[in-house]
N, C-alpha and C positions, 0 to 999 in steps of 0.2 A: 935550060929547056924553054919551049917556046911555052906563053899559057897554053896552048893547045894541045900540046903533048903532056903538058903537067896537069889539065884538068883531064884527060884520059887515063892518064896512069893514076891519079884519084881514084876516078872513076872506078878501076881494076882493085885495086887497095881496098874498098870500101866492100866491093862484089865478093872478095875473100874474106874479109871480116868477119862478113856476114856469115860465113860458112862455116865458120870456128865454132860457133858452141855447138854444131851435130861432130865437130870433128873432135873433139875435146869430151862429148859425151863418150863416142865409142870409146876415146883412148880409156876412158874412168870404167867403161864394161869390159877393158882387156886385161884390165890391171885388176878389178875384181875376178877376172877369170884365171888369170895368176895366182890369185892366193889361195882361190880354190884349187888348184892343182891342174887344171886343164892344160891337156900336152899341146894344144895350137896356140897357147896365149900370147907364147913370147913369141915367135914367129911374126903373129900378127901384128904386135907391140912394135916389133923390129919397122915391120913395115910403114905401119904408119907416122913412126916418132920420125923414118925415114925423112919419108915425104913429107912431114912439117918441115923439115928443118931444112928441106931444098926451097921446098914453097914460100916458107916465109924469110929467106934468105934473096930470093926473086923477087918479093911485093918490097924489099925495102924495110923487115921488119927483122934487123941483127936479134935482138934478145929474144923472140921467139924463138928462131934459128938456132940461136947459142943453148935455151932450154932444152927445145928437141933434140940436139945431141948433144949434149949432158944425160938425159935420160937412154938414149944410143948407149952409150956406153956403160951406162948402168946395167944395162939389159945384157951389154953382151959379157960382163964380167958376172952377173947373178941371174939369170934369166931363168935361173931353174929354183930361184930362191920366193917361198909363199911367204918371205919379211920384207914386206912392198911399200913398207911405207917411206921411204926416199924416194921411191919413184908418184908415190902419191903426194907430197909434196912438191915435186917436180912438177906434176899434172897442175897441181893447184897455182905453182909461180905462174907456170901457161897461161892458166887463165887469169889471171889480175895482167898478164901481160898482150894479153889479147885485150882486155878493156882500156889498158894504157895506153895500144895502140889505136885504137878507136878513138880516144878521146884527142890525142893527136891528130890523127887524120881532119875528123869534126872539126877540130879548133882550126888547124891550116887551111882546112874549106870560108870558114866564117869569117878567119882574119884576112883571107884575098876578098872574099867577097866585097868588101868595106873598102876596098883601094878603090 
């Protein structure tokens, strides 16, 4: 890619980043709503873990990707299960993996910068 197309896709990378810990709070208020018994949890669960795992498949981020459907499937084999804590570990690899990618992106910015 040219720099110009690789400092816009950056660019795109960082603008989702950003947007992962409100995305990562809900998934933690669906999964709490899970274990309380609420009949839209998993639905909701479904959908979101969905669309991480496209989204972050599209910014270039596999292990997010591979997390959110990891927990896909979790969902759709227990979804009606209030023993959530495989999927709240789930949530939690997300987030150390959402920083990992952060720290990534940051570092690839800083180490072209210095060419």
């Amino acid at each position: 890619m040219t720099d110009a197309v690789d400092d816009a896709f950056r660019a795109l990378q960082v603008e989702y980043l950003a947007s992962l810990p409100e995305r990562l709070q809900e998934l933690r208020a669906d999964v709490a709503a899970l274990r309380s018994g609420k009949p839209d949890a998993s639905p909701a669960l479904k959908v979101r873990l969905h669309r991480l795992a496209g989204s972050g498949a599209s910014y270039g981020f596999v292990r997010l990707s591979a997390l959110a459907r990891e927990a896909e499937r979790w969902i759709a084999a227990n979804g009606d299960s209030r023993e959530v804590e495989p999927l709240e570990s789930i949530v939690d690899q997300l987030t150390r993996a959402a920083s990992d990618a952060e720290r990534e992106v940051k570092g690839r910015a800083s180490g072209e910068a210095g060419k």
